[in-house]
Backbone bond lengths (Angstrom), bond angles and torsions (degrees), N, CA, C in turn:
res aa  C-N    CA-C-N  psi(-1)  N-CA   C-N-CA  omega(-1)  CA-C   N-CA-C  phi
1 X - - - 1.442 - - 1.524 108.58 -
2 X 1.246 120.76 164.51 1.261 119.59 176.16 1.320 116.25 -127.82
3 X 1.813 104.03 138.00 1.567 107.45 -155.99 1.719 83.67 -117.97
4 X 1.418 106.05 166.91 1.355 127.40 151.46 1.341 116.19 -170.34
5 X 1.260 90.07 146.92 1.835 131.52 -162.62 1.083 99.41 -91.23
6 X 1.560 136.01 112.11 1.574 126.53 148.61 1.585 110.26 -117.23
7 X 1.222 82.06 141.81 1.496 87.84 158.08 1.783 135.38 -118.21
8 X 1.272 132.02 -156.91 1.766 108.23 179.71 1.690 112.14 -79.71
9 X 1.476 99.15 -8.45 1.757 117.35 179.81 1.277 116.01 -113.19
10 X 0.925 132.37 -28.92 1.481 122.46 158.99 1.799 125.46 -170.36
11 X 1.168 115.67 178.24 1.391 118.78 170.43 1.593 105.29 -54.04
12 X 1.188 107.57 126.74 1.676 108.74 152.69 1.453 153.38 -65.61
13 X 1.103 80.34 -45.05 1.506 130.77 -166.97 1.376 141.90 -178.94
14 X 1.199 106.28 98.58 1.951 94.28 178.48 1.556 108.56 -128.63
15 X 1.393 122.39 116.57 1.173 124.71 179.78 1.983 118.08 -148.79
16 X 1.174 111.67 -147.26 1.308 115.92 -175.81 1.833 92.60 -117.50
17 X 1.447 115.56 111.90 1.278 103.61 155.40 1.396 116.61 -112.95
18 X 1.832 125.44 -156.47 1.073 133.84 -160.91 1.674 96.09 -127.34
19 X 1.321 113.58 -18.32 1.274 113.71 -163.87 1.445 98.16 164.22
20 X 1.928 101.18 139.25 1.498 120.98 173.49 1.385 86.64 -140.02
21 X 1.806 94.34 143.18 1.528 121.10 150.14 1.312 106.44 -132.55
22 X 1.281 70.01 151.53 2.150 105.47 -162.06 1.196 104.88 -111.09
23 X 1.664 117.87 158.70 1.432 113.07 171.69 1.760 97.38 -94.90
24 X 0.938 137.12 122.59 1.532 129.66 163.56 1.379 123.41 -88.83
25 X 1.307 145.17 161.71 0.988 156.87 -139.79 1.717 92.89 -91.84
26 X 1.617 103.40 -24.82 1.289 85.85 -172.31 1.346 126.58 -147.18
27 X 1.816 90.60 44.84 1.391 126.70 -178.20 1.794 112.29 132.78
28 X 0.955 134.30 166.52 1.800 143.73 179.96 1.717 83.59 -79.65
29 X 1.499 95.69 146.28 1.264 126.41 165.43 1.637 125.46 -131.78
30 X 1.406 110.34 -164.93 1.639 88.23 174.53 2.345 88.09 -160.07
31 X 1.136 91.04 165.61 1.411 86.42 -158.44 1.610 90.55 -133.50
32 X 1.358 134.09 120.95 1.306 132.15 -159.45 1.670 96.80 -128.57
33 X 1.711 116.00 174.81 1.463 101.20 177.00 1.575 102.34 -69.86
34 X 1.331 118.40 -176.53 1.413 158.07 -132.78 1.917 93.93 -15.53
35 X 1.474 98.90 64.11 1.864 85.11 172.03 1.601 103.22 -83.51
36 X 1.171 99.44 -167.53 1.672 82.49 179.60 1.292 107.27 -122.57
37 X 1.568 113.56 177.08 1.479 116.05 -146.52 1.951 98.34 -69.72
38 X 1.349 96.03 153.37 1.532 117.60 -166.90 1.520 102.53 -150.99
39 X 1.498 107.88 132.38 1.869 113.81 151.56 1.216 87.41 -115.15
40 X 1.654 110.34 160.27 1.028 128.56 162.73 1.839 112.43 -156.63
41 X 1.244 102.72 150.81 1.934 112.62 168.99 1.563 96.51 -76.81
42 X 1.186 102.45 168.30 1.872 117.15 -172.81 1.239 93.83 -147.27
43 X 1.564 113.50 137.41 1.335 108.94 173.20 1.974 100.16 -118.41
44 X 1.487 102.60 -173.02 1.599 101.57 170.75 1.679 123.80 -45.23
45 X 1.610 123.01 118.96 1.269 119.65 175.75 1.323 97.64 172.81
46 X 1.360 107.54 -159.42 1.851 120.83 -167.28 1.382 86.15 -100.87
47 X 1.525 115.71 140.76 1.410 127.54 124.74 1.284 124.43 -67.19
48 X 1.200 120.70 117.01 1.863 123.37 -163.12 1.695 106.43 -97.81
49 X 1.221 112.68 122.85 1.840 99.14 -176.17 1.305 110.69 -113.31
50 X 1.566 152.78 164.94 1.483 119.41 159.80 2.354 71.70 -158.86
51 X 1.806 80.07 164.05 1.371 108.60 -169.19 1.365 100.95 115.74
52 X 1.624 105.16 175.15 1.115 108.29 -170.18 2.135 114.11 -92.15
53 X 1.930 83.00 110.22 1.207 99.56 -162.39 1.715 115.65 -89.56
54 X 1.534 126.40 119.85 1.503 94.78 162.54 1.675 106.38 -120.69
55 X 1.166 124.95 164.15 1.465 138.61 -153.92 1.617 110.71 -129.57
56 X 0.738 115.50 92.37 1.769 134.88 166.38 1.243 103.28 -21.92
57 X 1.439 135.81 117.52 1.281 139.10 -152.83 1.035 105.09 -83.21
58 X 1.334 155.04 -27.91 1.369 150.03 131.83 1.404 137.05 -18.24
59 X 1.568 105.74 -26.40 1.065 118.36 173.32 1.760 121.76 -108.50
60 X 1.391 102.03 -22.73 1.382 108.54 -174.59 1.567 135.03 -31.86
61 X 1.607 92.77 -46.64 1.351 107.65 -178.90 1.784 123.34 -62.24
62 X 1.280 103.98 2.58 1.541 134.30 -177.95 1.493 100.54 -73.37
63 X 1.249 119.71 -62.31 1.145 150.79 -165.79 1.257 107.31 -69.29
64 X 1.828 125.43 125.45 1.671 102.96 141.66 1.524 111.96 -98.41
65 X 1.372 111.84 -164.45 1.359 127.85 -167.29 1.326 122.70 -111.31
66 X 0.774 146.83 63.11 1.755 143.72 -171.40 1.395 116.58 -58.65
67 X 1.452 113.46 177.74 1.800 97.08 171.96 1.391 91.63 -105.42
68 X 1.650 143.69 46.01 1.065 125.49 -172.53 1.888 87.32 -166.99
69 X 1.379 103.23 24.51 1.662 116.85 178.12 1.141 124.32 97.83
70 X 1.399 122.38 -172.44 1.809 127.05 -169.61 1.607 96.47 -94.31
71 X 1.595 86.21 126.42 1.928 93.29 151.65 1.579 111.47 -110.54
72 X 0.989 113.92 152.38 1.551 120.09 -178.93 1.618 100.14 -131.27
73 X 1.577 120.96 114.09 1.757 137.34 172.27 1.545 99.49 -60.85
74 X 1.247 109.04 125.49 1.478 121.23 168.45 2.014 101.00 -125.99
75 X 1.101 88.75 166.07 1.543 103.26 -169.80 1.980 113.21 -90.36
76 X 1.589 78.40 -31.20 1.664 98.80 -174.07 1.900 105.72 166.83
77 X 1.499 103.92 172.20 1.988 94.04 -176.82 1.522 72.91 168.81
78 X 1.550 92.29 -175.21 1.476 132.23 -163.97 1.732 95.32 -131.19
79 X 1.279 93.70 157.56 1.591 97.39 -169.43 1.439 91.85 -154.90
80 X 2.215 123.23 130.24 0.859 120.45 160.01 1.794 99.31 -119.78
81 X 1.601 113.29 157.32 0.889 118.03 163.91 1.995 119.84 -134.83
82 X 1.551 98.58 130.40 1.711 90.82 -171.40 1.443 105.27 -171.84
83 X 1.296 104.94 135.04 1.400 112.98 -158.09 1.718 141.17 20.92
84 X 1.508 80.37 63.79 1.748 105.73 173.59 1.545 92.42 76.40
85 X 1.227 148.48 12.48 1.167 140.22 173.65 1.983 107.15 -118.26
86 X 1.311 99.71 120.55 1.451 113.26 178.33 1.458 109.36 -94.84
87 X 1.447 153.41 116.66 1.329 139.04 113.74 1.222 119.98 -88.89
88 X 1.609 91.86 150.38 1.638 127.88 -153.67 1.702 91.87 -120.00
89 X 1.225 135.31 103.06 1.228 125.61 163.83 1.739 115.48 -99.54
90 X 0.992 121.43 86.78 1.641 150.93 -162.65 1.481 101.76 -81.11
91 X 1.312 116.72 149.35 1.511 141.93 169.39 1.264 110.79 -130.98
């Protein structure tokens, strides 16, 4: 599926992953291919990414590294999900 990360300054990330978890307003979730369509509020936590990820060197330092993929700390965001395409609009 394909996710992307914005924020009020720039793209984050936009690529093909295998799987994102989100912090949701009303607990962590996880968003797999063909889930079905979802909005959701995001509160403070990791955006969790996994697949084979690469990260625009400008942005990297955003990111840490896990042995199980990149999480990136957001404060809070909006999250749509719909036909295999995820945006994450992050603060």
């Amino acid at each position: 599926m394909l996710l992307e990360i914005v924020s009020p300054e720039a793209t984050l990330f936009s690529g093909e992953v295998t799987s994102v978890t989100l912090p949701g307003i009303m607990g962590e979730f996880e968003l797999l291919n063909n889930h079905a369509p979802v909005i959701s509020l995001l509160k403070e936590g990791n955006v969790k990414i996994n697949g084979n990820i690469t990260l625009e060197e400008e942005v990297e330092k955003l990111f840490n590294k896990s042995d199980k993929g990149f999480w990136l700390p957001i404060s809070s965001g909006t999250l749509e999900m719909k036909d295999n395409k995820v945006i994450v609009l992050a603060d």
